[in-house]
C-alpha positions in Angstrom: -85.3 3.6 1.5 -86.5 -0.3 1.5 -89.4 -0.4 4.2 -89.9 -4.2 5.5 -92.8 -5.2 8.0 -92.2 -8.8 9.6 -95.5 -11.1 9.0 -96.0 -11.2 12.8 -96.6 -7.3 12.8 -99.2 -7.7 10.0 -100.9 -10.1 12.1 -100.7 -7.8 15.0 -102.0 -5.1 12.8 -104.6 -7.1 12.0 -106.2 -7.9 15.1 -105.9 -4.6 16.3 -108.2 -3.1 13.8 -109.8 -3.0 10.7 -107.7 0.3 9.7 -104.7 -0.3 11.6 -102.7 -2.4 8.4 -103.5 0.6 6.2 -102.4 3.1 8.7 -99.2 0.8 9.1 -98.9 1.1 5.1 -99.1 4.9 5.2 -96.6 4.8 8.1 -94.1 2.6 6.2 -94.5 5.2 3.8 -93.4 8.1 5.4 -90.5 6.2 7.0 -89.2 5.8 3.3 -89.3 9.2 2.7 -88.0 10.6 6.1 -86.4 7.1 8.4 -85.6 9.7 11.4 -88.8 10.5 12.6 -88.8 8.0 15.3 -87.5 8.8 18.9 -85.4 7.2 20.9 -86.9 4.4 22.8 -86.0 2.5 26.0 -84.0 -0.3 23.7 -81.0 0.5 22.0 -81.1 0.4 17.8 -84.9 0.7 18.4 -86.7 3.9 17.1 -90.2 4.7 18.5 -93.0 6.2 16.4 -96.6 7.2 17.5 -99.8 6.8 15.0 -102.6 9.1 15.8 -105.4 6.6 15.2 -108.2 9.5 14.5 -106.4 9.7 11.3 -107.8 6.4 10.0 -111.2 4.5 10.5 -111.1 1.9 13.3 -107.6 2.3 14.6 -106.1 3.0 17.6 -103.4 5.1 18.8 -100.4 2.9 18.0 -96.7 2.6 18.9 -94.6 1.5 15.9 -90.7 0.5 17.0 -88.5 -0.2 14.2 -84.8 -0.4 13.1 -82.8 1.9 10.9 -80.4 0.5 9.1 -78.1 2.4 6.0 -80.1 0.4 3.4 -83.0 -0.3 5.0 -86.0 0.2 8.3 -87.5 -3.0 9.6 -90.4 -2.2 11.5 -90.4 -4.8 14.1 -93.2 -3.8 17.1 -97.0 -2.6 17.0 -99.2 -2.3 19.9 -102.0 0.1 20.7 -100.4 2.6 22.6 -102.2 3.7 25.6 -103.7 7.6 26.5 -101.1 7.3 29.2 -98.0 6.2 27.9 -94.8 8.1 29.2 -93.2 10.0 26.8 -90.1 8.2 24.8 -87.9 11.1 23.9 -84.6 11.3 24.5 -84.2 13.6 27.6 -87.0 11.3 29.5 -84.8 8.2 29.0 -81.8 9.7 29.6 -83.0 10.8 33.3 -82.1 8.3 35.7 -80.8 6.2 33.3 -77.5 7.0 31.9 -75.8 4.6 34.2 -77.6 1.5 33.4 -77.1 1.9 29.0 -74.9 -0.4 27.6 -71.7 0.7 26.8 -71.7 0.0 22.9 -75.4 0.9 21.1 -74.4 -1.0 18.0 -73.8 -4.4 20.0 -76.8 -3.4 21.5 -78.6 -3.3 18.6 -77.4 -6.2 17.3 -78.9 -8.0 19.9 -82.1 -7.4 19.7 -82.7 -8.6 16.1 -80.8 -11.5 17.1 -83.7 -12.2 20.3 -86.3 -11.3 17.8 -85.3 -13.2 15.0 -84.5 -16.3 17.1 -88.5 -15.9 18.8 -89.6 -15.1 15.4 -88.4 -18.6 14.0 -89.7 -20.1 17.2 -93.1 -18.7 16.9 -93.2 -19.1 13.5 -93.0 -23.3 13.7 -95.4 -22.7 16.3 -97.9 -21.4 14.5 -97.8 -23.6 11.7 -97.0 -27.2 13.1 -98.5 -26.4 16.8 -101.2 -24.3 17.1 -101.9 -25.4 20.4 -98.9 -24.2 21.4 -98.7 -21.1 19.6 -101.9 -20.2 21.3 -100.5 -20.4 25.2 -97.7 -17.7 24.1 -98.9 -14.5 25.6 -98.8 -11.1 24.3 -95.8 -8.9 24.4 -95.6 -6.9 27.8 -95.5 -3.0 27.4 -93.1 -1.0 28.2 -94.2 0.1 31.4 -95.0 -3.2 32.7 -91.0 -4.1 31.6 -90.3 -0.5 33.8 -92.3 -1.7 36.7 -90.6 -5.2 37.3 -87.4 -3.1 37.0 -88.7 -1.1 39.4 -89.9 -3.6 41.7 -86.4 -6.4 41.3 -84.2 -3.0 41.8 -81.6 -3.6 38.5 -81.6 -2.9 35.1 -83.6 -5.6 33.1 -81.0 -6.7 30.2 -81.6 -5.7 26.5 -82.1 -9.0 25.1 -84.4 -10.3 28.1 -86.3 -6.7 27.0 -87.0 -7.0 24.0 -88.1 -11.0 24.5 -90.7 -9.8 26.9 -91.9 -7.5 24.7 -92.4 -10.0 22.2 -94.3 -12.6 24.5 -95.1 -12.2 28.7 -95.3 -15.8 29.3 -96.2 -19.1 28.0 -99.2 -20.9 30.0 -98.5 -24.3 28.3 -99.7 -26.1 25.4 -101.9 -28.6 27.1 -99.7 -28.3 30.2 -96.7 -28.4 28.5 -94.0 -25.5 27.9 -92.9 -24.9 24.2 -89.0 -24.3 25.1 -86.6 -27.9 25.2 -87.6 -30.3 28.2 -91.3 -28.5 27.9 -90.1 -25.4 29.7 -92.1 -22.5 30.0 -90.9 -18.8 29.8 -92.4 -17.1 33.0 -95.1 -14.4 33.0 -93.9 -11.3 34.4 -95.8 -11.3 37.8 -94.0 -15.1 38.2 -90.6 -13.5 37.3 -91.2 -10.9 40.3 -92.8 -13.6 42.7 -89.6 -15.9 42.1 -87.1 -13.1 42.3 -88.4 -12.2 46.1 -88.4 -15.8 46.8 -84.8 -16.2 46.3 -83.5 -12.7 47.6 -85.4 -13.5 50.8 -83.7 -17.3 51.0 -80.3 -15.0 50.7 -81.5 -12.8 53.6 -82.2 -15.3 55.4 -78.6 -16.9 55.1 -77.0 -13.5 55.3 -78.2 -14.1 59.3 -75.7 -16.5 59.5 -73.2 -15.5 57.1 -72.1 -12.8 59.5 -70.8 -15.6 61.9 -69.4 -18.1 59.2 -66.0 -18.0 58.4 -65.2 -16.1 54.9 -64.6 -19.8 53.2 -67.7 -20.9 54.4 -70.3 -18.4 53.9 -73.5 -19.7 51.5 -74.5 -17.9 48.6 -78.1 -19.4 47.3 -78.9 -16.0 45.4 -77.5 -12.8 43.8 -79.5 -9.9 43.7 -78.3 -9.7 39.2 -80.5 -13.1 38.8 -83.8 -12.5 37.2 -85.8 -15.9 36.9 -87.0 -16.4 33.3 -87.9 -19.9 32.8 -90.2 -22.3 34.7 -89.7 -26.3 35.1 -93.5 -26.5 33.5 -96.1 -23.9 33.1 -97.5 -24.6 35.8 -94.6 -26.0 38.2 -92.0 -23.0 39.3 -90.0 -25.6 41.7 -86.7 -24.8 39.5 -85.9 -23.6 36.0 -83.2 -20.7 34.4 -82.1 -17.3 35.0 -80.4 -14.4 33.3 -77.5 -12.8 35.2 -77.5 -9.3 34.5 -74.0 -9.1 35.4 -72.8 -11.8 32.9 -75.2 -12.3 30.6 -75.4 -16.0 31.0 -77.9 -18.5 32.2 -77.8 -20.5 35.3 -80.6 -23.1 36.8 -82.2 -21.9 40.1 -83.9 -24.5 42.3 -87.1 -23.4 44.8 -85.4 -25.3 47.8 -81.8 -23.8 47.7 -79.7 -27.0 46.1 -76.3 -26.2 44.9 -75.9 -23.6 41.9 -76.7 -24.6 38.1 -74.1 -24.8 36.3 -74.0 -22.2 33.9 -75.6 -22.7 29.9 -75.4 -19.8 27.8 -76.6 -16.4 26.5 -80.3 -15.9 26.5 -79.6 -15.2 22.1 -78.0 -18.8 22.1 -80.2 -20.7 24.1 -83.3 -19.4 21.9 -81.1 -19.6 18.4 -80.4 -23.5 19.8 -84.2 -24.5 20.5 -85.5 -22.7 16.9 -82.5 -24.8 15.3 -83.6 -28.1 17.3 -87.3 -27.5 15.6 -86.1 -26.5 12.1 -83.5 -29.0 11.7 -84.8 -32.0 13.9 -82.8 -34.7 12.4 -79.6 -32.7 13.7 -81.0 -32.0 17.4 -78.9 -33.4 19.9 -79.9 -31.8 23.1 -83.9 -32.8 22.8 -86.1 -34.2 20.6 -89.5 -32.0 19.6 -92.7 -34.1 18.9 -96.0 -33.7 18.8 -98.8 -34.5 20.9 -102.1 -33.1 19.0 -101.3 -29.6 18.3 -98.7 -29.1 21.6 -95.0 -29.2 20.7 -94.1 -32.5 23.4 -90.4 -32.5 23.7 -89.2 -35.9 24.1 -86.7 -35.6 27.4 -89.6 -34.7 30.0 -92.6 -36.8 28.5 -94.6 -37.9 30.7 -93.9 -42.0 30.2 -98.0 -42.3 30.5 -97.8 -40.6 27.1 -95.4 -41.2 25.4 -97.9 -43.7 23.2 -99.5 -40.4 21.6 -96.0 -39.0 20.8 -95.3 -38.1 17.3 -91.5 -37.1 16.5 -90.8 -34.1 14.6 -89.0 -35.1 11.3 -89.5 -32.0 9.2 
């Protein structure tokens, strides 16, 4: 059985620890031999695998997710895996949460190497054309930190918007400036819950008067299956896109209660759309990316005071 480690995980692994990239090698290992011994985690198509770090010099504990496919295991998540961490068997999961699975594990699974892949490419032209930018990402969220929002926002985070925050928790801006199309910025997770409770109380607050309005006329500036996701800037949250859990689409949301977005596409698109726009610049018709220093500029919400120091992308 073909064992492949994406280059992000060997980075991960290597700023872990010393020993973690050789315990990641024996671990490969013993996935070739037996690809089952993962559990069940909290994503669809994703296994789960604990490293006891006393078995190596300088390493961790470590939680290992990968995917099993006939032909093939891609291990695509490492983090040190805390003393705490709830157990990721199947009869944990499957308490509480057999009504909030997706219907169809394989589509499921597809998903989530399609997120991955799409932040991969992403991250990837990051690193290596705009390091300044590559630096604001933040790390991946864990899974309890994904658990807890749930918790808190009351519906079932969806898969793709999962596995995306457990690849990065936010993006605090290149030298101020978001790395997705019109210098957007995904939201940390503590933004995503402050935003959500902003809106839902908005709602509440017309609900007052709903109850008098005729049918026809009753406002609607919020659903309770909208999960805020992206920012306006970094560091401005007065509007920006959400996932509807219901749908699966993106809308825009607006601080100060304007009339609904219209609605833009999946989460997988949207990403696939802005790593195309960076690889294939010359064919990009929604933005232009640039560079300002090492901070990927995109050319629709430049500030005009610097568009002077704006280099376009070519490739």
């Amino acid at each position: 059985m073909k064992v492949e480690i994406q280059p992000d995980v060997r980075d991960i692994a290597a700023r872990l620890g010393a020993g973690v990239p050789y315990a990641l090698k024996v671990l490969a290992g013993q996935l070739a031999d037996d690809p089952d011994m993962g559990r069940p985690s909290n994503l669809p198509g994703i296994l789960n695998v604990t490293v006891d770090g006393a078995m190596f010099e300088d390493c961790p504990d470590l939680s290992v997710g990968y995917i099993h496919e006939p032909d093939r295991i891609e291990i695509r998540f490492l983090r040190a895996a805390p003393s705490t961490e709830p157990s990721t068997d199947a009869h944990d999961q499957k308490q509480g949460r057999d009504q909030d699975q997706p219907a169809d594990p394989g589509i499921a699974a597809v998903t989530v190497r399609e997120v991955a892949d799409a932040w991969r490419r992403i991250t990837g032209w990051l690193k290596h054309n705009a390091p300044d930018s590559y630096a604001a990402l933040r790390a991946g969220a864990s899974p309890t930190a994904i658990a807890a929002l749930e918790g808190d926002l009351g519906i079932r985070i969806p898969v793709e918007l999962h596995v995306l925050w457990l690849l990065t928790s936010g993006d605090d801006g290149g030298n101020g400036w978001g790395c997705l199309p019109g210098n957007r910025a995904l939201m940390t997770l503590d933004a995503v819950a402050a935003a959500y409770r902003l809106k839902m109380d908005a709602q509440a607050h017309e609900d007052t008067f709903n109850a008098d309005r005729p049918e026809d006329e009753r406002i609607t500036v919020w659903k309770a299956t909208r999960i805020p996701v992206v920012a306006l800037g970094p560091a401005d949250s007065t509007s920006g896109l959400y996932l509807d859990a219901e749908t699966g689409y993106l809308g825009r949301w607006f601080r100060y209660n304007e009339g609904p977005g219209e609605v833009l596409d999946t989460l997988v698109t949207y990403l696939e759309e802005a790593a195309d726009m960076l690889e294939a610049p010359a064919l990009a018709t929604g933005d232009k990316p640039g560079l300002i220093g090492g901070a990927l500029v995109w050319l629709s919400s430049i500030d005009p005071a610097q568009e002077d120091r704006w280099q376009p992308w070519t490739g």
